[in-house]
VOGU-3710 file (C-alpha; in Angstrom, 3 decimals, decimal comma):
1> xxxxxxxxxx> 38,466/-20,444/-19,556  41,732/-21,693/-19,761  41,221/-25,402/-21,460  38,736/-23,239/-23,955  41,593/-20,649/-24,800  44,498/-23,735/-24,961  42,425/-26,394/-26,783  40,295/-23,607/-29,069  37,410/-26,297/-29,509  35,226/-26,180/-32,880
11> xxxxxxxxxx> 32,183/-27,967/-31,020  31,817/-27,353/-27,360  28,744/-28,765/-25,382  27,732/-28,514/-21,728  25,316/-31,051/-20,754  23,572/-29,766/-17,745  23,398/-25,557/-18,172  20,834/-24,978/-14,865  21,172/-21,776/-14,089  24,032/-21,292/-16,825
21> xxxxxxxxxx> 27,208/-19,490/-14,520  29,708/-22,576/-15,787  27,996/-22,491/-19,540  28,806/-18,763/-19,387  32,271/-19,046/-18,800  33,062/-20,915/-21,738  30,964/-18,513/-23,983  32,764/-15,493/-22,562  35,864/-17,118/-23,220  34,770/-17,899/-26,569
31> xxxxxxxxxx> 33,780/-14,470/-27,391  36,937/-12,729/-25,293  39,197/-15,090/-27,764  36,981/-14,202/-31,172  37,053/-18,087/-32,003  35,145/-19,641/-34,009  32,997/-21,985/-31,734  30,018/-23,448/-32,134  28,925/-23,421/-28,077  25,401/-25,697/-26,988
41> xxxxxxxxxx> 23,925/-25,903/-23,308  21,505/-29,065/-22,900  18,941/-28,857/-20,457  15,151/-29,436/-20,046  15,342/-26,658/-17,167  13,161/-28,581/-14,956  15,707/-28,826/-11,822  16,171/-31,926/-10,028  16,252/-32,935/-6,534  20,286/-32,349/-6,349
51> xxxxxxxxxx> 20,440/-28,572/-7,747  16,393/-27,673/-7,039  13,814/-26,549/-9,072  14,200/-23,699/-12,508  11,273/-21,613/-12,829  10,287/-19,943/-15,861  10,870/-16,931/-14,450  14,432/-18,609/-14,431  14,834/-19,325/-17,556  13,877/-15,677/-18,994
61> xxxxxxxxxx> 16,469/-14,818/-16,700  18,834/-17,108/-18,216  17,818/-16,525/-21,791  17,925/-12,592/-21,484  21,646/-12,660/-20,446  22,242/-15,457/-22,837  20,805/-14,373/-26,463  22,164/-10,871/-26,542  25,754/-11,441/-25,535  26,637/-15,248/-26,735
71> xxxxxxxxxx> 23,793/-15,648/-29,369  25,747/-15,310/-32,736  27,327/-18,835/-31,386  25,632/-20,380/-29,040  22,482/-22,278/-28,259  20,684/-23,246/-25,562  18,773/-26,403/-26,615  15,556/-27,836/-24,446  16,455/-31,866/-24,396  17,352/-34,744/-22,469
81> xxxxxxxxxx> 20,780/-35,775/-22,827  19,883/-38,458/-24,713  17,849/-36,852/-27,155  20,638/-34,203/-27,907  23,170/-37,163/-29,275  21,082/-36,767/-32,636  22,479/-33,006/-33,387  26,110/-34,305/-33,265  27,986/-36,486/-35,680  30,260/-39,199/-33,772
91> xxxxxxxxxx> 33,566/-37,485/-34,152  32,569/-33,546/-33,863  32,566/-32,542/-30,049  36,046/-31,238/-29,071  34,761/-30,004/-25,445  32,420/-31,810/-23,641  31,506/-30,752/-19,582  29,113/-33,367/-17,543  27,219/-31,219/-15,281  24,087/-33,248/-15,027
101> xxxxxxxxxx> 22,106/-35,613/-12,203  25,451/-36,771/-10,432  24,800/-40,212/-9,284  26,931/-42,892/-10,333  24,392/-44,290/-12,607  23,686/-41,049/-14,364  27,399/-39,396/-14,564  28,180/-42,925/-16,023  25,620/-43,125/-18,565  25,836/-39,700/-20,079
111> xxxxxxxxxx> 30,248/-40,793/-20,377  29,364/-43,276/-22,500  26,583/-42,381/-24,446  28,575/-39,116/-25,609  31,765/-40,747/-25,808  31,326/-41,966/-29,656  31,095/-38,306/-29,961  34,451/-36,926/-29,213  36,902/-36,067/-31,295  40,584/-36,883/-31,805
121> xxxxxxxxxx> 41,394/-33,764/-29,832  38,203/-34,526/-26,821  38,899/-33,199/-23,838  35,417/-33,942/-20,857  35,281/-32,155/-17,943  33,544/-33,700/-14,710  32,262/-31,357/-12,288  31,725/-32,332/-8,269  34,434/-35,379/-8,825  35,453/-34,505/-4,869
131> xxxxxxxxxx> 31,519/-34,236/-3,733  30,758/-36,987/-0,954  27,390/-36,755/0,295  24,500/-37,529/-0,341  23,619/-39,621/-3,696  26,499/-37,481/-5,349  28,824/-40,555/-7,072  30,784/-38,450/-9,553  33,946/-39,197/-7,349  33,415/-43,095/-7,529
141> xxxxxxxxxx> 33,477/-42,898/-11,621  35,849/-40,781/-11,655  38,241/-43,428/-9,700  37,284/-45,733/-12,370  37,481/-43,831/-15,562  40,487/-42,015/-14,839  42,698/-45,089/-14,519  42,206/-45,502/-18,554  42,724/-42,313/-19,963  45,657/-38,991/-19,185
151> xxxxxxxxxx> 43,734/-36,817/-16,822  43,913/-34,637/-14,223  41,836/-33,560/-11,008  41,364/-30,329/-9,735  40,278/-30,939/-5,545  39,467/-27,092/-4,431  35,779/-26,358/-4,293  33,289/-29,094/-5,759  36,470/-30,703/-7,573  36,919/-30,769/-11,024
161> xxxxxxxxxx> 37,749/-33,941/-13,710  39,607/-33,517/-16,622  40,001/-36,248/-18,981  42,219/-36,813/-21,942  39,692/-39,086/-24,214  41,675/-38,219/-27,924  44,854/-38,840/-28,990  45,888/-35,544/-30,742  46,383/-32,041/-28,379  48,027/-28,428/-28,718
171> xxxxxxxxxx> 50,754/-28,318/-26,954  49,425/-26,208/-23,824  47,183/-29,021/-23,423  49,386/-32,163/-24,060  51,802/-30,729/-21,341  48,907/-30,334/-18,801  48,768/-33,859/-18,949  51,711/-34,704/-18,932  52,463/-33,067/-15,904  54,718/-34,627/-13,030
181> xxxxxxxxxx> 53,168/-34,852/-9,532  55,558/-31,784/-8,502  53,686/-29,826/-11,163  50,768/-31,340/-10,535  50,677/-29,603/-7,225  51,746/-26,130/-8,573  48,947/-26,256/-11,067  46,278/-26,817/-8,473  47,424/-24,045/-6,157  47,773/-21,629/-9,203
191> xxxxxxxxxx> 43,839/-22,445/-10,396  42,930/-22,780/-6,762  44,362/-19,275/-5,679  43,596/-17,164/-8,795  39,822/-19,025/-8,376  39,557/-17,507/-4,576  40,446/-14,393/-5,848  37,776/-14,365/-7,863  35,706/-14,987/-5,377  36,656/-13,153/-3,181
201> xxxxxxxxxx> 35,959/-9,826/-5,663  32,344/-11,625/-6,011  32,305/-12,176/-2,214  33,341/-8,098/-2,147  30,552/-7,385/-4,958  27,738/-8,897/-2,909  28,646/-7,032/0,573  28,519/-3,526/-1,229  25,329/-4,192/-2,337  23,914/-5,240/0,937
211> xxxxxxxxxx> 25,493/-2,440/2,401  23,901/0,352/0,053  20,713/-1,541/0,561  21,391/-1,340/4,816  22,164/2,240/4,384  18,806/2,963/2,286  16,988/0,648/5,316  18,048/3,045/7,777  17,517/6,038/6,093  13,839/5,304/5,343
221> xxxxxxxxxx> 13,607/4,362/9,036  15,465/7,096/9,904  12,725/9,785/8,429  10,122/7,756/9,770  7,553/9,323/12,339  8,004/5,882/14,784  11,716/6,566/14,673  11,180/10,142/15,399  8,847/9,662/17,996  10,879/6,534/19,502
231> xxxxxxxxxx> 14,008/9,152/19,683  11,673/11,714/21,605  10,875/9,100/23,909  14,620/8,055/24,733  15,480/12,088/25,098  12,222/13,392/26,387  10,379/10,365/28,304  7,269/9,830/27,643  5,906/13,344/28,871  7,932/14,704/26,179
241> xxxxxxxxxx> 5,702/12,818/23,790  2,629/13,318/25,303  3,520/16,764/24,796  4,539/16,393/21,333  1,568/15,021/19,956  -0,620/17,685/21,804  0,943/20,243/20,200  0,419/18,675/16,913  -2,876/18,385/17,784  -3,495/21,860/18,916
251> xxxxxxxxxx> -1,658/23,020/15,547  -4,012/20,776/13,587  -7,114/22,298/15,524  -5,727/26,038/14,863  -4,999/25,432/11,174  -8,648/23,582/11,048  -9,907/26,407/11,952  -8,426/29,060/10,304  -9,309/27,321/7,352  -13,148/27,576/8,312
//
């Protein structure tokens, strides 16, 4: 949100949407800041072996939170990577994030097949740059790519790239780059604590849900009849439910009758 509200990109493009939580956050910021960006999420919302599979169910999901709030703005467009270089003239993306298949060979491919597209003021953002395992090789081009441009890396979580691939910046921007390792450090620890915060309402969020949904679990159990008759047979033993259920029965058989 913050390298949307300091570099106020025209074009911004995220290729890689999924399940759409990082897409989102630049449309809310886009809409919270009333600028005039044109937002689009690539994605053939199939899943891949790496982040699993999308359902359609998924995508109805993701479309029904999508069109109504960021609509007016944004679009969610249904191609390869590839295939979506055709809607953008070289020169016109300002804000580019690389969330795709993060091997090596497929983080380094999508860098430079869009980077004819950037503009003088392009700004991409790698995500999972500090992710290890596995086939993940984000980290590895990152090493290489950010020895030839300004950058900086974010380490806390999944890690986060941010490379300088213009030549013109707002200020707020050209000074994040231009950081000195000292603030370098700050910088991190400010976007890594106000992050875990976040979270940590989230994190907060979730456990008051499960807790309302515990207390309806035990007050459906609560009123059941095994419950009632389990308590009777901790109190009462299990004459005391022997005795129970006879005198339900004998009520039954007294009401049966009276009803004849």
């Amino acid at each position: 949100m913050f390298i949307v509200s300091a570099l106020r990109p025209r074009v911004l493009v995220e290729l890689g949407v999924y399940r759409g939580f990082s897409y989102f956050v630049f449309c809310q910021a886009v809409k919270k800041l009333g600028l005039n960006t044109k937002c689009y999420g690539l994605d053939m919302w199939e899943g891949d072996s790496q982040a699993g599979a999308v359902t359609p169910e998924d995508l109805a999901k993701i479309k029904g939170h999508h069109d109504p709030l960021y609509g007016s703005f944004s679009e969610m467009v249904r191609s390869t990577f590839d295939g979506g270089l055709n809607y953008f003239a070289d020169g016109s993306v300002d804000l580019l994030h690389i969330d795709g298949f993060h091997s090596y060979e497929a983080v380094r491919h999508d860098f430079e097949m869009w980077l004819p597209k950037m503009s003088r003021h392009g700004v991409i953002l790698f995500h999972d740059v500090n992710v290890r395992q596995n086939d993940f090789g984000v980290w590895k081009f990152w090493e290489e790519v950010s020895v030839k441009y300004k950058h900086l890396t974010f380490l806390h979580g999944h890690g986060l790239g941010v490379l300088a691939v213009g030549s013109e910046y707002p200020e707020d921007v050209q000074r994040l780059f231009e950081s000195d390792e000292t603030e370098i450090v700050v910088i991190r620890e400010f976007f890594h604590q106000f992050g875990a915060r976040i979270e940590a309402v989230q994190r907060f969020g979730f456990q008051c849900e499960e807790f309302a949904l515990l207390k309806s679990y035990e007050t459906t159990v609560r009123k059941s009849r095994v419950m009632r008759a389990f308590r009777v047979l901790e109190l009462e033993g299990i004459g005391g439910v022997v005795k129970r259920i006879r005198s339900a029965y004998m009520k039954h058989e007294n009401n049966a009758t009276g009803h004849s």
